[in-house]
C-alpha positions in Angstrom: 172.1 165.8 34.4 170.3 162.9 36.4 166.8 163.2 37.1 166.9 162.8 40.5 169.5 165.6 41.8 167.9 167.3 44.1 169.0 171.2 44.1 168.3 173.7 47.2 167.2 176.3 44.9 166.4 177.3 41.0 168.9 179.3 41.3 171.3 176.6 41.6 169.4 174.5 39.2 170.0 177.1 36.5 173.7 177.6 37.3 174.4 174.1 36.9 172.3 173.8 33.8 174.1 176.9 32.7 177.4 175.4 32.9 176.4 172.2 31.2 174.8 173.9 28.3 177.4 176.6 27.6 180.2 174.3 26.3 177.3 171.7 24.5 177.0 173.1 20.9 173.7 174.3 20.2 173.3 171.8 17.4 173.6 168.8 20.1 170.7 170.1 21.6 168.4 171.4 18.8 168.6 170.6 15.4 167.3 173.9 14.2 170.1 176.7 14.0 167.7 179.6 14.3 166.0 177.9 17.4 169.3 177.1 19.0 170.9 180.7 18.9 167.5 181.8 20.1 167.6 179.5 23.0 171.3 180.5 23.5 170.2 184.3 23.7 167.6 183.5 26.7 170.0 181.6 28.5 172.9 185.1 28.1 169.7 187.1 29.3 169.7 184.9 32.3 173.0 184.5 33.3 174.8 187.4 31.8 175.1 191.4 32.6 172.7 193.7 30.0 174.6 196.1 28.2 173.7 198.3 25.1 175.8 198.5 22.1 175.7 201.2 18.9 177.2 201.4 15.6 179.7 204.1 14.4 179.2 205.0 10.8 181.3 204.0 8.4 181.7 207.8 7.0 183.5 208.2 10.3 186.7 207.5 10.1 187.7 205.0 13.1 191.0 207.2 13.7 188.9 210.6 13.8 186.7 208.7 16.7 189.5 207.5 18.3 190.5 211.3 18.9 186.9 211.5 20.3 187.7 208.6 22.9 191.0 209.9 23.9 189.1 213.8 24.7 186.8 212.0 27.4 189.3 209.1 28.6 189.7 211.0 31.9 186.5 212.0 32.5 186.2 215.7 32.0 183.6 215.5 29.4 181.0 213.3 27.6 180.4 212.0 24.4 177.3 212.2 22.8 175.5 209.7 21.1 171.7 210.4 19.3 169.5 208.0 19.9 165.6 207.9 18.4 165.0 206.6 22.1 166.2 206.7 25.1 166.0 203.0 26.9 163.8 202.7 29.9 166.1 201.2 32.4 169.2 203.4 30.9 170.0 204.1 35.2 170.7 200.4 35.3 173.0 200.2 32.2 176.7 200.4 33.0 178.6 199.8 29.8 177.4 200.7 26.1 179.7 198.6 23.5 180.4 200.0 20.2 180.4 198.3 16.5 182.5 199.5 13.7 183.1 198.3 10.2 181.4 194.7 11.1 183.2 194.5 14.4 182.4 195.1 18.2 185.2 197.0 18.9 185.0 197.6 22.7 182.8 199.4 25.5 182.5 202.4 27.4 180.4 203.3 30.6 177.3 204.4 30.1 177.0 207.8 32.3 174.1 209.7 31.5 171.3 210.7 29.2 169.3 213.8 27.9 166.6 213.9 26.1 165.6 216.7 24.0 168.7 218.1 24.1 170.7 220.8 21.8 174.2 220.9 21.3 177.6 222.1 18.6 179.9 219.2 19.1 183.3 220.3 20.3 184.9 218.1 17.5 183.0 218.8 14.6 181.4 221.9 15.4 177.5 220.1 14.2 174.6 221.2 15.9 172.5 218.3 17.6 169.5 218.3 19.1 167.6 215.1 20.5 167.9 212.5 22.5 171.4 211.5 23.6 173.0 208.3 25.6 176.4 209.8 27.3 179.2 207.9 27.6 183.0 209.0 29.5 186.0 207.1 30.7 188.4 205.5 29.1 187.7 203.3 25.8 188.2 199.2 26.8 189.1 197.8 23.7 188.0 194.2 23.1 189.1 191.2 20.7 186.9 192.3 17.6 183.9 190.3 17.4 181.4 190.3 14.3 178.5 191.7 14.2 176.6 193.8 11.4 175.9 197.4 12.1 172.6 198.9 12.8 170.5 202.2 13.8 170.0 203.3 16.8 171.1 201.0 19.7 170.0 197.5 20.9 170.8 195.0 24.0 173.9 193.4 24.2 174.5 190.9 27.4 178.1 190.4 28.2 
């Protein structure tokens, strides 16, 4: 990018900054790796939609969940998913992805959350009581991308 373009806006400045930077790889820019996926993370947060994403346990088996998925596909009902906290903009969240076994394996709209709640899953028949992020709809499944599983949830931009 020339030094002397002259842009109407920052918004435009970023976008075409964006652009140019998306397809450079990170190591053209900054010889550090950590520094460059860093910088590569700010510029998602910029550009990109904020999601959150969760982790399935492994001691679940991916099939049994799917049979989870398929009860709320149209709607009628929620799934449940215990969180130590509930996350402060949760209204503004639309889609919560989900990692098994190493892998995002898709998402699922985020529609609701109680806290301090108590409940006997319809599946399993457990009793649960906490915090909850509630998730219905149909289950879009995704190319699997790899990421390490975790407690709890996190941010994920998309």
């Amino acid at each position: 990018m020339e030094a002397n373009l002259k842009f109407t806006s920052w918004e435009e400045a970023n976008k075409i900054l964006y652009e140019q930077l998306k397809n450079t790889p990170p190591s053209a820019l900054i010889t550090n790796p950590r520094i460059a996926e860093i910088v590569r993370e700010e510029i998602d947060k910029v550009f990109k939609t904020k999601g959150i994403i969760i982790t399935v346990p492994k001691s679940i088996k991916w099939e049994d969940y799917e049979k989870e998925l398929k009860t709320v596909e149209d709607w009628s009902q929620v799934m449940n998913y215990k969180v130590p906290t509930i996350p402060k903009d949760i209204d503004t969240i639309k889609r919560c992805y989900v990692v098994y076994d190493g892998f995002i394996r898709g998402w699922q709209e985020v529609v609701g959350h109680e806290t301090g709640k108590e409940f006997d899953c319809t599946t399993t028949g457990k009793n649960w009581k906490g915090n909850f992020i509630q998730r219905s709809g149909p289950f879009h499944k995704i190319e699997p991308i790899p990421m390490k599983g975790f407690m709890g949830w996190r941010y994920y931009y998309y």
